[in-house]
N, C-alpha and C positions, 0 to 999 in steps of 0.2 A: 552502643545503641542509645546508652541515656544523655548521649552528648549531642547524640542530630536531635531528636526529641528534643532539649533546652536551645538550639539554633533554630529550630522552626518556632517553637512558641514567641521566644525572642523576635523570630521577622515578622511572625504576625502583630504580634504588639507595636511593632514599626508601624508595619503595615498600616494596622488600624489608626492609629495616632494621625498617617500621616492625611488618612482619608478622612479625618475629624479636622485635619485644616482647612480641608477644603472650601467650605462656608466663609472663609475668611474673604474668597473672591466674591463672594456676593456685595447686593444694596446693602448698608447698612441704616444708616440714618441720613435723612435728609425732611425738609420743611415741604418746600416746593420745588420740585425738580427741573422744571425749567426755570425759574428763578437763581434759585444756589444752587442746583447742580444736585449732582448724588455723592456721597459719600462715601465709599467702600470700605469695606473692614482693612484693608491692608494701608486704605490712610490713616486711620482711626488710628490702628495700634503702631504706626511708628515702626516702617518696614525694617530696621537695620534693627532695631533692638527687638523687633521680631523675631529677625531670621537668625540672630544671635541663640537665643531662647530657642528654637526650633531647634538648631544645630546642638545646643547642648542636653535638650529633653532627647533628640533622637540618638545620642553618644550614650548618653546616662542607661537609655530604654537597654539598648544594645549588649554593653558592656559591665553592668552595675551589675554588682555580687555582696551578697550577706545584706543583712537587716538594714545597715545606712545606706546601701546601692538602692532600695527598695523605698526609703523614705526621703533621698531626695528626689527619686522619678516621680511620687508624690507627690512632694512639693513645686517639683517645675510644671506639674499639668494644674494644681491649683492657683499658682503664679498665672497661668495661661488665663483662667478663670477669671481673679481677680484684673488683669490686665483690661481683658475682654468688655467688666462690667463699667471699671472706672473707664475705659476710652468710650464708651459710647455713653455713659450717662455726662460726661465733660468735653464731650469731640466740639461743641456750639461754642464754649464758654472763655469768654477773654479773662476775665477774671474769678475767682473762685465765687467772690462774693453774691455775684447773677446766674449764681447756679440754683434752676428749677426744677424739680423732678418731676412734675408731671407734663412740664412740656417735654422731657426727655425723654420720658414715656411715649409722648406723641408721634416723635420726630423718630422712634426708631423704629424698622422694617426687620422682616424675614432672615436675612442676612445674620442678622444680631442675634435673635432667639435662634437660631439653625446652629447659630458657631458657641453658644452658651447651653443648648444644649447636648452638641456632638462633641464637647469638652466634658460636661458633668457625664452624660455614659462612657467617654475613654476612661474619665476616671475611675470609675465603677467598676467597669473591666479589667484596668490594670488590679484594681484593688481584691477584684473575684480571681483571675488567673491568678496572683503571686498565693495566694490563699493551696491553690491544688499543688 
């Protein structure tokens, strides 16, 4: 009995992760949309080493046992986090050096905050479930 109970928490935590990607398909940043166009989260973060990272958050979620199985599904949802804020505060910029934060601020939409926040509560989630 205590093995379906650890398979279901385990799908739900899939589960949810994978519905915390979802925001990823939104606007993310753009200036003027009929101008430059829109930008979507799945350009932004660089779909192969996305869905690299996906594939390895949802193996790690699934399968990880004892204390390092638990800190690195950690680490790959704050990796997701940090990805998230550096591709949309630098998705504009040719060189490092023309990098503005508050136009960055300007230039991002719904999208961005939606996928920065349903990443910060998976993590919270993951980090309150392994907790019971």
């Amino acid at each position: 009995m205590k093995l379906i109970d650890k398979v279901k928490k385990r799908s739900l935590m899939v589960f949810c992760y994978l519905i915390s990607l979802l925001p990823v398909f939104l606007p993310w940043c753009y200036f003027d949309e009929g101008i430059d166009g829109i930008k979507y989260g799945t350009d932004i973060v660089h779909g192969n080493v996305f869905m690299i990272l996906v594939a390895v958050t949802v193996l790690s979620m699934a399968f990880s046992k004892g204390q390092r199985g638990h800190m690195a599904v950690k680490l790959l949802l704050l990796m997701h986090f940090a990805i998230y804020l550096f591709g949309s505060f630098f998705w504009y910029v040719p060189l490092l050096t023309d990098f503005n934060l508050l136009l960055s601020l300007e230039a991002m939409h719904y999208g961005c905050y939606l996928s920065l926040l349903g990443m910060a509560l998976m993590f919270l989630l993951y980090v309150k479930r392994e907790k019971q």
